[in-house]
C-alpha positions in Angstrom: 16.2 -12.4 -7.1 18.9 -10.2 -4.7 20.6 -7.5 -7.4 23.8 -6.1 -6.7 25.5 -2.3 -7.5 28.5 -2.7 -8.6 31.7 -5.0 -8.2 32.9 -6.5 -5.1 35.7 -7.9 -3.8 36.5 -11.6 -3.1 36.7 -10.6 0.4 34.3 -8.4 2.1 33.0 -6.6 5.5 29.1 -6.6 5.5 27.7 -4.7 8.2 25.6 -7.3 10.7 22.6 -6.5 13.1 20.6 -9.7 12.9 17.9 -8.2 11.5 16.3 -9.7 8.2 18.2 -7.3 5.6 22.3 -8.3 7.2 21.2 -11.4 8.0 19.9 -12.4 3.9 22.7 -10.3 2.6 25.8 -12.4 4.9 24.3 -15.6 3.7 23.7 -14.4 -0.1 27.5 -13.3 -0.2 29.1 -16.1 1.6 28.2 -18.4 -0.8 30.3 -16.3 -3.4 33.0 -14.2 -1.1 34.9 -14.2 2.1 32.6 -12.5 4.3 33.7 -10.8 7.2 30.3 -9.5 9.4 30.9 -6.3 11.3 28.5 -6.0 14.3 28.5 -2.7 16.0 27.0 -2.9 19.8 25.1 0.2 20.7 25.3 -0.6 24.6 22.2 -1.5 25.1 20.5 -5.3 25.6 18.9 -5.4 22.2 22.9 -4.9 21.3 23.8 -7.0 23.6 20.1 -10.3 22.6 21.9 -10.0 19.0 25.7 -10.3 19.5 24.5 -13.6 21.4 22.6 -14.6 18.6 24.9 -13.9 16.2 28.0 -15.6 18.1 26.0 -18.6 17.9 24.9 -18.3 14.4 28.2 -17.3 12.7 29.9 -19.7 15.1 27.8 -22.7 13.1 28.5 -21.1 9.5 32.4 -20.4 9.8 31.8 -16.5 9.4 34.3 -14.3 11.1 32.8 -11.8 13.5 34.3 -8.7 14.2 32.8 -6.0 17.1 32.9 -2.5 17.5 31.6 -0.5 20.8 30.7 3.1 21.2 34.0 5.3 22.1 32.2 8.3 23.6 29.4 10.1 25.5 26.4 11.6 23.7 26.6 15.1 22.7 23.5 17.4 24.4 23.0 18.3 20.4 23.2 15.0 19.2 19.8 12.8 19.3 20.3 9.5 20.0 19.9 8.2 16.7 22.2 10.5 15.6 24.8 9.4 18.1 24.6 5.6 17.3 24.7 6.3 13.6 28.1 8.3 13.9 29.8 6.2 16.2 29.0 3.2 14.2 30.1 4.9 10.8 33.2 5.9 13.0 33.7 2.0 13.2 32.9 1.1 9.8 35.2 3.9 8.4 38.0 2.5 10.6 38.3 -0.4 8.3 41.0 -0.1 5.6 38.8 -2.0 3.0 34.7 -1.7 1.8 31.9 -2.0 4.2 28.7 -2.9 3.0 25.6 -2.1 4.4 22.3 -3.3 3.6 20.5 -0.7 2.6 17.7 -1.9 0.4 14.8 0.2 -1.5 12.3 0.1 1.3 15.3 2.1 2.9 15.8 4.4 0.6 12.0 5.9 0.1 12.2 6.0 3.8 14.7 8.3 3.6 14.0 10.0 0.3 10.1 10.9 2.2 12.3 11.7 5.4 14.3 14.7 3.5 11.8 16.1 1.3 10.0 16.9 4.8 13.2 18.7 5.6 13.2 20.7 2.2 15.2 18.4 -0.5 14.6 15.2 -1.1 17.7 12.8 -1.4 18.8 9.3 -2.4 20.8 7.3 0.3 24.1 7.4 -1.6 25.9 4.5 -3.3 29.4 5.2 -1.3 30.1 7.3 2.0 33.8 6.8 2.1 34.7 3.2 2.1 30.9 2.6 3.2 29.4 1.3 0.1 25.5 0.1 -0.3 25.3 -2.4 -3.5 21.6 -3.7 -2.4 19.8 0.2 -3.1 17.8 -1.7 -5.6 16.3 -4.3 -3.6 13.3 -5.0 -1.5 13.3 -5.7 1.6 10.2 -8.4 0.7 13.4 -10.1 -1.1 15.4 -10.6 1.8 12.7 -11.5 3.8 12.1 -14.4 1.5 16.0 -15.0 1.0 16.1 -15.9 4.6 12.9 -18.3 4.6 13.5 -20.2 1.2 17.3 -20.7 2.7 16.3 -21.2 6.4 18.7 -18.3 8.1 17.3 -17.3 11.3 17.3 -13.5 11.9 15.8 -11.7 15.0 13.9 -8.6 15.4 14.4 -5.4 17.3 11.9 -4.8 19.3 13.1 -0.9 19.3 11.6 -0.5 15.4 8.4 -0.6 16.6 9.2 2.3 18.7 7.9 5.6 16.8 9.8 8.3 18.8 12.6 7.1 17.1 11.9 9.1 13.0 12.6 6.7 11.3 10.2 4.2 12.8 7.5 7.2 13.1 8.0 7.4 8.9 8.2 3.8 8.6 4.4 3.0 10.2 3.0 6.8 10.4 4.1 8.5 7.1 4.8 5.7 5.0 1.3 4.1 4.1 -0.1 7.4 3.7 2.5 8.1 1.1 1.6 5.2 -0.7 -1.8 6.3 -0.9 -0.9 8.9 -2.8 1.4 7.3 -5.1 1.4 3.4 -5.0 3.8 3.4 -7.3 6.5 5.9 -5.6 9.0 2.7 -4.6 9.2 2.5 -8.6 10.0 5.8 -8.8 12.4 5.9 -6.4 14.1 2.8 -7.8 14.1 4.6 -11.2 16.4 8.1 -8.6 18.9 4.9 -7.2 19.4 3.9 -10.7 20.3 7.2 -12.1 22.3 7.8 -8.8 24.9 4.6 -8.8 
């Protein structure tokens, strides 16, 4: 069962990759709101595989589709997943109402593991301006199986598996070692987002 944060809004922006997580959570809400999907295209072709994808799929299920594009050049001190994360929380932070994203809890131990290495460990926040993340207590096992009991298609990006990038180095490296040592830490993390909405 997909648990939600908070109150929304008849009408909403949901942040929309494709990937499993958007992809359960635009289907979950439609059913319920006025979902706008925001997709933000990186420049690249896995960017450019999932706005095709999407275009199609949203075209089927009446959901508007919005598209947002990188405005600027890289910074030298800027990695690149740096610079894709603040140009597209530029974007989302453009809108005058919420955005959601789809953070879920898989997410947020990711993270959580990701700044303790870099000396305080920290919950992904509920809201970052008008960026809120209602889906912190989640999953992402639920969404997975959101999107096969309701049949919505979703795609994968092939750059996850790639472990230069940190996040995917934590996800497949760090992650089942952590687990190792506590195979219960996604319960204690859930138990941090709780105290933290």
């Amino acid at each position: 069962m997909i648990q939600i944060q908070g109150k929304l809004d008849r009408n909403v922006y949901v942040a929309c990759s494709g990937g499993v997580d958007s992809m359960a959570v635009v289907d979950f809400l439609r059913r319920n709101h006025n979902v706008t999907a925001l997709f933000f295209d990186h420049g690249t072709q896995t960017s450019a595989d999932a706005l095709e994808f999407l275009k199609d799929y949203f075209d089927r299920t009446e959901v508007v589709l919005q598209i947002g594009h990188i405005t600027r050049e890289k910074n030298k001190n800027e990695s690149q997943e740096e610079y894709w994360r603040n140009e597209r929380y530029k974007y989302f932070h453009s809108m005058t109402d919420p955005v959601i994203t789809c953070h879920h809890l898989d997410d947020c131990v990711e993270t959580w593991i990701w700044s303790c290495l870099n000396g305080e460990g920290k919950i992904i926040p509920y809201q970052n301006l008008n960026v809120i993340r209602p889906f912190r207590l989640n999953r992402k096992s639920e969404f997975i199986n959101w999107c096969r009991n309701k049949n919505v298609p979703w795609i994968e990006d092939s750059s996850n598996e790639d472990t230069k990038y940190m996040r995917n180095f934590i996800r497949s490296e760090i992650m089942p070692k952590a687990l190792v040592v506590n195979p219960g830490l996604h319960k204690v993390i859930f138990k941090k987002v709780k105290e933290n909405d």
